[in-house]
Each structure stands twice: as C-alpha cells, then as structure tokens.
C-alpha positions in Angstrom: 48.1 -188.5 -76.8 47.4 -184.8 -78.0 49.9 -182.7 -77.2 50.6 -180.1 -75.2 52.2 -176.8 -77.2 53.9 -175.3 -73.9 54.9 -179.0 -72.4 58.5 -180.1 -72.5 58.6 -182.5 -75.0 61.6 -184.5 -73.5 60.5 -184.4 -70.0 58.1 -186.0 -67.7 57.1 -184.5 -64.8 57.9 -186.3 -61.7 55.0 -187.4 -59.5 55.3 -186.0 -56.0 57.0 -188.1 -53.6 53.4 -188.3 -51.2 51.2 -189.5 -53.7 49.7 -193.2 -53.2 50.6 -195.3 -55.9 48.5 -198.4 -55.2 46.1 -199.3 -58.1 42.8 -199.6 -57.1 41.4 -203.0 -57.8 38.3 -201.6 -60.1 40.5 -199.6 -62.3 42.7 -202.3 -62.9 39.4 -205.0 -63.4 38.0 -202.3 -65.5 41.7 -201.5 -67.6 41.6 -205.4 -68.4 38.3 -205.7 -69.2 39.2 -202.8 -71.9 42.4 -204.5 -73.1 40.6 -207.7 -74.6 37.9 -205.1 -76.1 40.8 -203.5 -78.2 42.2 -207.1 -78.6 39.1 -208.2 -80.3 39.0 -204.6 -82.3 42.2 -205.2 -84.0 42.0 -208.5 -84.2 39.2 -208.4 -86.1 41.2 -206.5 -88.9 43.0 -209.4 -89.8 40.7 -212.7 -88.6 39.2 -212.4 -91.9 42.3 -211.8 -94.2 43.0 -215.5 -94.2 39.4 -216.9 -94.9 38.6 -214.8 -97.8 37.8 -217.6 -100.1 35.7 -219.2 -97.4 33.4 -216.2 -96.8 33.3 -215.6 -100.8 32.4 -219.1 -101.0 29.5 -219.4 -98.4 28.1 -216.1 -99.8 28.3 -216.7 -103.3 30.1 -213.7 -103.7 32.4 -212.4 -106.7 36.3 -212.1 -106.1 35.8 -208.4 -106.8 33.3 -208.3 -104.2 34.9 -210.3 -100.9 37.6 -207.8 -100.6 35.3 -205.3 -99.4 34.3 -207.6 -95.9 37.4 -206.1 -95.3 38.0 -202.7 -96.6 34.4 -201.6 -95.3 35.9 -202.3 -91.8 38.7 -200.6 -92.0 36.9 -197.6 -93.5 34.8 -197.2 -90.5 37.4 -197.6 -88.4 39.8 -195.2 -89.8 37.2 -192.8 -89.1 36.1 -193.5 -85.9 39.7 -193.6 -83.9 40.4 -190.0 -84.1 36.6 -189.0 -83.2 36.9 -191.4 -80.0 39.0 -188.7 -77.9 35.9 -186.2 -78.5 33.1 -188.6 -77.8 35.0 -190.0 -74.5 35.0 -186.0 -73.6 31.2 -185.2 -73.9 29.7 -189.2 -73.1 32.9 -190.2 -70.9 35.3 -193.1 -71.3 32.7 -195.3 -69.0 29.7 -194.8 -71.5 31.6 -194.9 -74.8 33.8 -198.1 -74.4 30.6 -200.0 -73.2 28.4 -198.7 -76.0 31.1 -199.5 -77.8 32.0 -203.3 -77.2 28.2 -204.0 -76.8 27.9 -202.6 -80.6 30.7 -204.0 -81.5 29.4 -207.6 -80.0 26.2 -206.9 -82.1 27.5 -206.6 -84.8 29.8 -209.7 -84.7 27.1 -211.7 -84.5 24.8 -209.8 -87.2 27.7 -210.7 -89.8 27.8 -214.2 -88.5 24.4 -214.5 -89.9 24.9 -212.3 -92.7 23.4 -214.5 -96.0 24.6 -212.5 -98.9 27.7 -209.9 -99.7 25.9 -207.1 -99.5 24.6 -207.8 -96.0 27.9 -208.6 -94.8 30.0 -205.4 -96.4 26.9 -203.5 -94.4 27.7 -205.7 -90.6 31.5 -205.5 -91.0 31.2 -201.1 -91.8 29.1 -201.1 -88.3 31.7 -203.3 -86.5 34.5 -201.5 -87.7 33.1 -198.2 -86.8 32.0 -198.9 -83.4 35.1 -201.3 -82.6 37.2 -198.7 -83.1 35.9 -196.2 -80.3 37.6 -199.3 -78.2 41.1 -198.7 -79.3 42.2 -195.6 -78.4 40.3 -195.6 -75.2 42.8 -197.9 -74.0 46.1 -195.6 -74.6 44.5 -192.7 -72.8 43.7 -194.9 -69.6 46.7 -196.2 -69.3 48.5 -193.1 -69.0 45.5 -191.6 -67.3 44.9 -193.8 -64.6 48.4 -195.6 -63.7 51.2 -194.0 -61.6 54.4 -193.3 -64.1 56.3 -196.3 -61.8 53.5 -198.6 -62.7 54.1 -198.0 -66.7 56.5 -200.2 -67.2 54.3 -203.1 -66.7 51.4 -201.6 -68.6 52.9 -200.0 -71.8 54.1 -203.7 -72.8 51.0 -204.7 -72.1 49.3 -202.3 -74.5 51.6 -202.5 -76.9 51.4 -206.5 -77.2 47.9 -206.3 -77.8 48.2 -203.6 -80.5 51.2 -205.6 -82.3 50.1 -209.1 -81.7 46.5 -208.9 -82.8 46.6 -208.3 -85.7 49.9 -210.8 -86.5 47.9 -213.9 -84.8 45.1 -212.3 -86.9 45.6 -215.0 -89.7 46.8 -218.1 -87.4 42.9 -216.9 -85.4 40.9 -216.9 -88.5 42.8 -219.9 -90.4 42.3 -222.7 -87.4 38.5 -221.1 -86.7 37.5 -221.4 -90.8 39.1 -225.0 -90.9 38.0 -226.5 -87.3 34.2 -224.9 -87.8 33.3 -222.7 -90.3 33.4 -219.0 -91.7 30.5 -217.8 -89.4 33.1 -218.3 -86.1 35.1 -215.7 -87.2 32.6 -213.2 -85.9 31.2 -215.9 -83.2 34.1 -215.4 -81.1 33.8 -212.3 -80.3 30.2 -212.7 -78.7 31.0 -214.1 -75.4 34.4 -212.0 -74.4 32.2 -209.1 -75.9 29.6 -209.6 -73.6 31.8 -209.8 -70.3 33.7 -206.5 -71.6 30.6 -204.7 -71.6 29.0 -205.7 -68.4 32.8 -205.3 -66.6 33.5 -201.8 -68.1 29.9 -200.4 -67.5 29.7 -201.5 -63.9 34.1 -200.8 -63.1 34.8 -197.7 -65.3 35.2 -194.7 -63.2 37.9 -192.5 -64.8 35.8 -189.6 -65.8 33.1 -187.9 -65.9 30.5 -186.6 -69.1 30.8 -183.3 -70.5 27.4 -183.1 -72.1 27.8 -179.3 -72.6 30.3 -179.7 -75.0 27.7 -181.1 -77.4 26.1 -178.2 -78.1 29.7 -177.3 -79.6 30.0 -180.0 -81.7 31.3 -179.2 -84.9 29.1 -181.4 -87.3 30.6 -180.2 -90.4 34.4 -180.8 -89.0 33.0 -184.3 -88.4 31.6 -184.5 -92.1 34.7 -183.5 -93.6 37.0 -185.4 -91.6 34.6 -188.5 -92.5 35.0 -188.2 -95.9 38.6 -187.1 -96.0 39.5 -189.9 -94.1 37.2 -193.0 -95.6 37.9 -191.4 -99.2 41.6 -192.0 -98.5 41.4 -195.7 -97.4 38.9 -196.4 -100.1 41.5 -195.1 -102.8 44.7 -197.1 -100.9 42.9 -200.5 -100.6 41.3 -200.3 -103.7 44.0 -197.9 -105.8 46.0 -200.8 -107.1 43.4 -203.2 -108.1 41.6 -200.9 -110.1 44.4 -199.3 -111.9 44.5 -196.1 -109.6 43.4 -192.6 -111.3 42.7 -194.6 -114.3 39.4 -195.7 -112.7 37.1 -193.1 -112.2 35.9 -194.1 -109.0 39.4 -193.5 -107.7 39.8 -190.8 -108.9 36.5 -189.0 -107.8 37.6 -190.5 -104.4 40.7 -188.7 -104.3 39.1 -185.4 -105.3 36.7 -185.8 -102.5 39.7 -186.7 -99.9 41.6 -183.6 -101.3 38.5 -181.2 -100.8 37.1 -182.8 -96.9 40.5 -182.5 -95.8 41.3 -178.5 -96.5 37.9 -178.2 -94.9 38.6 -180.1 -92.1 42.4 -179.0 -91.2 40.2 -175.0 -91.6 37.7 -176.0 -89.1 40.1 -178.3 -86.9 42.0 -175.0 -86.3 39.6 -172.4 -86.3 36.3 -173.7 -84.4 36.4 -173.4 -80.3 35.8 -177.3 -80.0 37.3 -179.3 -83.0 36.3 -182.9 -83.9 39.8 -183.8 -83.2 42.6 -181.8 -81.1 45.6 -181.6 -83.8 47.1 -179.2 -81.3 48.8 -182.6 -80.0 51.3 -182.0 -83.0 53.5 -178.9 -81.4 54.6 -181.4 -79.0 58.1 -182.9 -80.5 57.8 -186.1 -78.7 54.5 -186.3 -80.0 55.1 -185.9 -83.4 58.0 -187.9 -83.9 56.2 -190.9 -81.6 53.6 -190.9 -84.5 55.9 -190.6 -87.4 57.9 -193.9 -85.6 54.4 -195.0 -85.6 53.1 -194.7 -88.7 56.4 -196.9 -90.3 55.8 -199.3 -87.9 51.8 -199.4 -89.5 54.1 -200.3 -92.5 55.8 -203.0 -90.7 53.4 -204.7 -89.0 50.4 -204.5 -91.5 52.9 -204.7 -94.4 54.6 -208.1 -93.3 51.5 -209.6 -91.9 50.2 -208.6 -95.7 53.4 -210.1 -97.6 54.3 -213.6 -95.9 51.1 -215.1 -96.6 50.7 -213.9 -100.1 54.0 -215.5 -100.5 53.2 -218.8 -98.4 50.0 -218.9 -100.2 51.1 -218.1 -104.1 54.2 -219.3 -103.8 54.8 -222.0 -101.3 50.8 -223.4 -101.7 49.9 -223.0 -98.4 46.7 -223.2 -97.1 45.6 -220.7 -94.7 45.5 -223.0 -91.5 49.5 -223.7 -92.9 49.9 -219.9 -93.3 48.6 -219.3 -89.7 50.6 -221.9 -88.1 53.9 -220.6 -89.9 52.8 -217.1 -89.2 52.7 -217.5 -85.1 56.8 -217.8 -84.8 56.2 -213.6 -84.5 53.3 -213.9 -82.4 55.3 -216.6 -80.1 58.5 -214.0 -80.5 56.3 -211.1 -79.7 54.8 -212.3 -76.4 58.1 -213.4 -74.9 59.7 -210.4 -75.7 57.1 -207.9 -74.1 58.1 -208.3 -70.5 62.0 -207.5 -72.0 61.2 -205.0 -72.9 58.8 -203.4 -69.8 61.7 -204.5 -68.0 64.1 -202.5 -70.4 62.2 -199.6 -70.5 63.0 -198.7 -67.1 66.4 -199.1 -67.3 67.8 -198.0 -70.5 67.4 -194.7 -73.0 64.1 -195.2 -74.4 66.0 -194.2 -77.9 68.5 -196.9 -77.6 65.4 -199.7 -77.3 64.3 -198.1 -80.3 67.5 -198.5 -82.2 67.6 -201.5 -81.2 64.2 -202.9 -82.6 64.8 -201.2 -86.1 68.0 -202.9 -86.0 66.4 -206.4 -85.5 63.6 -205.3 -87.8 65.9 -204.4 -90.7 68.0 -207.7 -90.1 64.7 -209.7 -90.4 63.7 -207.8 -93.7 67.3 -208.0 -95.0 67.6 -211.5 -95.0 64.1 -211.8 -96.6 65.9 -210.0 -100.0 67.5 -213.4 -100.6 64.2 -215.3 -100.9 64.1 -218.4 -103.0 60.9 -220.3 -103.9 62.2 -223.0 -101.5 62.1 -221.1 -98.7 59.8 -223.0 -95.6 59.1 -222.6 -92.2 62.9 -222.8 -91.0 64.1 -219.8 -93.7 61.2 -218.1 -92.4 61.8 -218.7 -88.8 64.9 -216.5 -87.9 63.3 -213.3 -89.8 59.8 -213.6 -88.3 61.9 -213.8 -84.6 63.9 -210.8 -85.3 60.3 -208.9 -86.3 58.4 -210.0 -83.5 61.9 -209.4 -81.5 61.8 -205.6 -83.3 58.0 -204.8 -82.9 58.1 -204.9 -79.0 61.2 -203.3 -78.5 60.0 -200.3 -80.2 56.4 -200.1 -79.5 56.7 -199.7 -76.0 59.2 -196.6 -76.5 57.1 -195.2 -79.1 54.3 -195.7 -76.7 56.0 -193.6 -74.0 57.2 -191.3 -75.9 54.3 -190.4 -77.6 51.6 -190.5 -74.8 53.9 -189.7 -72.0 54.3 -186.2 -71.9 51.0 -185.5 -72.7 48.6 -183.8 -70.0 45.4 -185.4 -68.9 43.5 -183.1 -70.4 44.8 -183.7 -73.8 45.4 -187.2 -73.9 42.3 -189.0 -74.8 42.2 -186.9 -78.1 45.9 -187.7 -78.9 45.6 -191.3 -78.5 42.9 -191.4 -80.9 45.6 -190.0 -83.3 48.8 -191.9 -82.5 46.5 -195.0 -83.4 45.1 -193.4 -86.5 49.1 -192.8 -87.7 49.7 -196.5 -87.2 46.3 -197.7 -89.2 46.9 -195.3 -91.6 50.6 -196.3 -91.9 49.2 -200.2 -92.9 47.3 -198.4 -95.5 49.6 -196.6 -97.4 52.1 -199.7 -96.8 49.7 -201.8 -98.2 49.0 -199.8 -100.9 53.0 -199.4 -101.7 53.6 -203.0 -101.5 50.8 -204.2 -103.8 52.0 -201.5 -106.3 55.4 -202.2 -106.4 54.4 -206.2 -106.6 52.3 -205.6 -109.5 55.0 -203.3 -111.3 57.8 -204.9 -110.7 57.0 -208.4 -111.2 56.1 -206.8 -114.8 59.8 -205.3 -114.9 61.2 -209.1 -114.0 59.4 -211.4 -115.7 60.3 -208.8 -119.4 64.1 -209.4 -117.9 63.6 -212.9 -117.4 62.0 -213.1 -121.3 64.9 -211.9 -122.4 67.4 -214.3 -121.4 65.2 -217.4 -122.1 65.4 -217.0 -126.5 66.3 -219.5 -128.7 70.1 -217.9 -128.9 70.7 -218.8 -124.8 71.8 -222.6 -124.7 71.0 -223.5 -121.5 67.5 -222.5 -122.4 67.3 -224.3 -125.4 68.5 -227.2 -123.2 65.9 -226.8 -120.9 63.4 -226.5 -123.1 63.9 -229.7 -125.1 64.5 -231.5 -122.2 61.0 -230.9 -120.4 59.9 -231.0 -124.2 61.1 -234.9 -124.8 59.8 -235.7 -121.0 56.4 -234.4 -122.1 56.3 -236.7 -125.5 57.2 -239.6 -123.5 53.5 -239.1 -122.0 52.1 -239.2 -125.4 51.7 -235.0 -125.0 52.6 -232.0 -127.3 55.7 -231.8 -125.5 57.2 -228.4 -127.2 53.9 -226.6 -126.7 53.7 -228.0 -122.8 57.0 -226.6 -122.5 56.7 -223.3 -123.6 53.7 -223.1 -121.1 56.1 -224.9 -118.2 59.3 -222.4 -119.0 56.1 -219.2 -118.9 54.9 -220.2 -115.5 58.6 -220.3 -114.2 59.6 -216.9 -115.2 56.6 -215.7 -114.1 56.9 -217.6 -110.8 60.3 -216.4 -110.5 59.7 -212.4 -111.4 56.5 -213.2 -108.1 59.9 -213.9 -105.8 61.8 -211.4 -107.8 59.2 -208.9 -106.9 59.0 -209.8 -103.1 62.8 -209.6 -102.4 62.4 -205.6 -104.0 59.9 -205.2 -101.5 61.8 -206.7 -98.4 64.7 -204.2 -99.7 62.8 -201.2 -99.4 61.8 -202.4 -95.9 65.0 -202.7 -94.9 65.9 -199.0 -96.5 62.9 -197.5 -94.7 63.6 -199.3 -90.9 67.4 -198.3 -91.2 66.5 -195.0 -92.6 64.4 -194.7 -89.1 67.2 -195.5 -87.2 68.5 -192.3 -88.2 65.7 -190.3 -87.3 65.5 -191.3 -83.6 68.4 -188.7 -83.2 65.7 -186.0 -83.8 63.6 -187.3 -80.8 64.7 -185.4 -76.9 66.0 -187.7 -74.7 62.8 -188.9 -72.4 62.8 -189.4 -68.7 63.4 -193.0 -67.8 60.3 -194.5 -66.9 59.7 -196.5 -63.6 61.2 -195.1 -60.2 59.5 -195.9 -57.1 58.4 -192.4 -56.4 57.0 -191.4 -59.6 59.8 -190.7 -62.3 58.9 -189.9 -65.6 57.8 -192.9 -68.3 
C-alpha cells in the first residue's frame, strides 16, 4: 500500500512476457489460510454489536459499561493496523500473521470465559490489538505474491472478506447469542484460529526477517502514534454519548490526540525508519484510493450501524430478526464479487467505481422516504443496491490503491489503506449518532408545534384515543397525552434517520465527482502480465 513518490501513479508496470505465472500451491494454501484470519479479525468488530444486552446481562454489567466490549477492541485495533507493515518488515509476514492469529485465538477464548466487565473490556483490547496485525497482512500478499493476470480473481476475493464481515457481523452474533449463548461469540473463532496458525506457520514463505531494523525502531514514534490514534477513537465512540467537549474526559482525550499526533507526523518524517511509511501519500493513486476508502468506512460501518438501530427502536426487532433482515447485503455482496473480478478486467476501473456510488446513492436515497412501516421488502431493494455498490467499488479501490505500489513499500501502505477505512466507520459513526441525537431534538420541537390545542385534527386525535382509554375504565386524557408524546417522538426517531440517509446520499454522489481526479489505471488481467 505505501506509495512510491517517483512511481507513476496511473500506471502499472507490465510483467515481462517470460515470467511463470503459475501460483505455487503453498502460497496459495498459505494466502487462504490468511484470508479466514482477517475474516475472523473484522468479523469480530461487529459479532458483538448485536448481543450487547446479552453480554451486559451475563456480566452484570451497567449500560454505560457494555459499550466498551466494543470500543476497547476497536481501540487496539486502530492502533495496531498501521504498525503491522513495520512489524512484518523486522519479524516477517510468516512470524507475525501466526503470532498473530494464535493471540488472537487466545484471546477469543479468554473473553469467552471472562466473568465480570472489567475482565472482558481487558480480553477484547488484546484481541483487537493482535487481530489486527492479521488485516493488513492480507492486502500486501496479495499484491505481493500473485501475478497482475491472477488479480482479478483475488482482489474480489479480499475485498468480499473486508466488506462482508463485518455486514454478516450482526446476522453471526444474533443466531450464535440465540441458538447457544453469549460465550460463542468468541468460541467460534477457536477452532478456524487454530488451523490458521498451524497453516500459516508451516506455508508462509513470502519474506524474510529484517531483525536489524530493530535496533532502529522508533519507540517514541510508536508512543505517539498510539496515543494519537486510540485518543481519537476513544473521543469518536464515546464523543456523543458523553456530550463531547463538555465531558472532561473527552476533552482531555482530544488534547492528548492533538499533541501525539504533531509528534508523531515530526518523527514519521524526520527519523531514518518511521513507525509507519506515510511516504505512501505522494503517490496520487494512493491517496485518492484511501480517501474512496475512508467514505466507504462511512458506508459500510455507517449502514451496518443505522438499520439495526432502526429495526431494533423502531420496528422491535430482536437481534436474531435484525441479523436475518440484515443478510439481503451479505447475500447481494457475495454474488456480486465474481461481477465484479470479472469486470475489473474488462472495463475502466473508474467507471466500476461510478457505478457502485451510483447504486450506493440509489440505495440511501430511497432510504430518505422511511416510514415506521417499513419491513423486510422496503428494506430489501436498498440493502441489494448497497451490497450491489460495496463490491463494485472495493475491488477498484483495491487496485487502485495497492496496485501501483512497489514491493518494497506495500506492506506498510496496506496497513494504512485499512486504517482510512476503520477510521472512516469511526468518524461515520460518530456523525451519525450526532446528527440522530440533534436532529431528532430539531423534529420532535417541529412536531410539538403542530400538535396544540388550536390544530383540529389534533384535538381530534386526542379525544378520540382519550374516549378509547375511558372505555377501559383509565384516565383517558392523561393516557393520551402520553400516547400523542411517544408518537412525535417516535416520528422525529424516523425523521431523524431519513436526514441521515440524505447526507449519505450527498456524500456517495459527491464521490462520484471526485473519481475524475483519480489517473486512468492500467486494466488489470492480461495473460502476460498487464497492469491490475
């Protein structure tokens, strides 16, 4: 993923014509092995979102505190994707994906037996840290050890993984909560974690350690980075809930993220062997592939955030019903992947990617029009046109990104085209529960407004549910006034989520636009070697 400052950002070298493009069977055993490690890495962002109230339930926990089995995680991940590309350089992709899932595995099974909060928040910051040394790993092989004809199977492939995790995430976590019990969120992953660390410690063979690049380490670029980056997620996920720079705890978080990151961007471009390789950045490509996906962070963490808050607060769902309503994108997803390896080959990598914001944006827009009727058939056409979208814009934003970048650099820069798309969730996330919060209070003072003795059809209403109430022997103006409260509330809740899907729809058009700024990429595929 880093980037090359001299590299031609719109072009992709051609392989010569006499090199052997057959895959050799342990790199592609190994490559597969590594794909279900980042599988269970990401999906292990979401498994839990669904089952919440389970895990605060079987640990006695407060609502205040269950939130953080999640937002540990994602702390220690955040922090640990961009440091992957310099640990795979001094340990080597073969020892660090291994150590890696067999951590991860650990720890899986430590929070499975976790038997109080604070236990827990501790398991799922370990997991999270160590899982994601998995993630970026996987970019970086694929476009270190596949021939550029081969890509157009493997990109897909990559990219279905890193968009369908975390949508299935829910539908995972919903039927294992129901069918067993909390502790199988984390159960699941021992067995597959297992074979991923015996297959990738006896198959990997992509590279060699670089143990003298220790002793250049920069420690305090690693500090600073750590803090700048956890700081920043701790004040997105917890911003809104606690009244952002009202709280003082978010507010001393955001001083500290302000402060780690002027020392880290110093030391990231002053010391010999940086923490992480921002040079990636003067490649065009490069940047604009990790612009495309940080929105699609937005997208993806953002939707798979707001349709079960809705199916949930709205609709009553439980979450084995959100999971199952939730899969239409998955389903959409999967069959759309091979479309679009096949695609990618064939046509402009910028048109595929005009093409999912297009679907995208048609999902969100119809979205604006929610009603609190709205079921699994309204929902069905807008989740097929975002699963449709994801796919056929991850895999050129894939290429894109990664493709022109030169072995050497790549491991670093694919730990940073996955931090843009983590951190894009975050700040989506962040955006979205903000703007629900503050404009649900804008609607509901709108709706007050309008329902007043001097409106008629209020009064109507009013006395109506009122006389249906005394009928029961009840204070029927009093239950009334209650009933015609939780409607307009109710109603500002949908009110709220249509605003959202509008600025979705603003921001996936507005990205339409901005492919223009990308340089026209190679096609990929070719049997000799063309460009991906």
């Amino acid at each position: 993923m880093a980037g090359s400052a001299t590299a031609t950002a719109g072009t992709i070298p051609a392989a010569p014509a006499h090199v052997d493009e057959r895959m050799d069977p342990k790199k592609l055993i190994a490559f597969f092995a590594m794909v279900l490690g980042m599988f269970m890495s990401i999906l292990d962002i979401q498994i839990v979102s669904a089952s919440l109230a389970e895990i605060q339930a079987g640990l006695s926990a407060g609502s205040d505190e269950v939130g953080w089995v999640q937002t540990a995680y994602l702390i220690a991940e955040v922090i640990m994707i961009p440091l992957s590309g310099t640990l795979a350089r001094i340990i080597s992709t073969r020892y660090l994906f291994a150590i890696s899932a067999a951590g991860f595995t650990m720890a899986s099974a430590l929070a499975a037996t976790a038997t109080n909060i604070d236990q827990m928040i501790v398991y799922r910051a370990i997991q999270g840290f160590i899982g994601g040394g998995m993630i970026p790993s996987v970019f970086a092989a694929a476009f270190t050890i596949f021939p550029p004809s081969k890509r157009s199977i493997v990109s897909p492939i990559i990219g279905l993984i890193a968009t369908l995790a975390p949508t299935i995430g829910p539908t995972v976590g919903g039927y294992l909560s129901h069918a067993f019990s909390w502790h199988w969120l984390f159960l699941v992953n021992i067995v597959p974690g297992i074979i991923v660390t015996i297959v990738t410690w006896n198959f990997i063979d992509f590279d060699k350690p670089e143990l003298s690049l220790f002793k250049k380490f920069d420690w305090w670029g690693l500090f600073s980075m750590g803090i700048f980056l956890g700081a920043m997620e701790y004040v997105l996920e917890e911003g809104n809930s606690n009244d952002w720079f009202n709280d003082s705890s978010i507010a001393i978080a955001a001083v500290a993220s302000g402060v780690a990151a002027i020392v880290f961007f110093y030391r990231a471009f002053t010391v010999d062997f940086p923490v992480v390789d921002l040079k990636a950045f003067a490649n065009r490509n490069f940047s604009f592939g990790s612009i495309f996906s940080f929105v699609m962070g937005i997208g993806l963490y953002g939707l798979t955030y707001i349709y079960p808050v809705y199916l949930g607060r709205i609709r009553g769902y439980d979450s084995l019903m959100i999971g199952q309503t939730m899969f239409v994108s998955g389903l959409a997803m999967f069959f759309t992947a091979p479309i679009a390896g096949r695609l990618s080959t064939k046509m402009d990598l910028r048109l595929m990617m005009v093409i999912g914001f297009i679907s995208f944006a048609a999902g969100t827009y119809i979205m604006i029009h929610l009603t609190a009727d709205w079921d699994f058939y309204e929902l069905f056409i807008p989740q097929i046109l975002r699963g449709f979208g994801l796919m056929m814009c991850m895999v050129p934003i894939n290429n894109i990104a990664l493709g022109t970048m030169p072995p050497s650099r790549i491991r670093g820069a694919s730990g940073l085209f996955n931090l843009t798309r983590n951190l894009g969730g975050a700040v989506g996330l962040a955006v979205i529960n903000t703007v629900l919060t503050n404009r649900q209070d804008v609607h509901y003072e709108r709706l007050r407004e309008n329902m007043d003795w001097g409106n008629p059809a209020a009064v109507d209403q009013m006395n109506n549910m009122a006389a249906n109430f005394n009928t029961y022997g009840m204070d029927g103006a009093s239950v009334a006034v209650k009933q015609m409260v939780g409607l307009a509330t109710k109603q500002a809740v949908i009110l709220s989520f249509s605003d959202i899907f509008l600025i979705l729809t603003v921001l996936f058009v507005a990205m339409i636009f901005g492919v223009a700024m990308i340089k026209k990429p190679a096609p990929q595929g070719g049997g000799g070697g063309g460009g991906h």
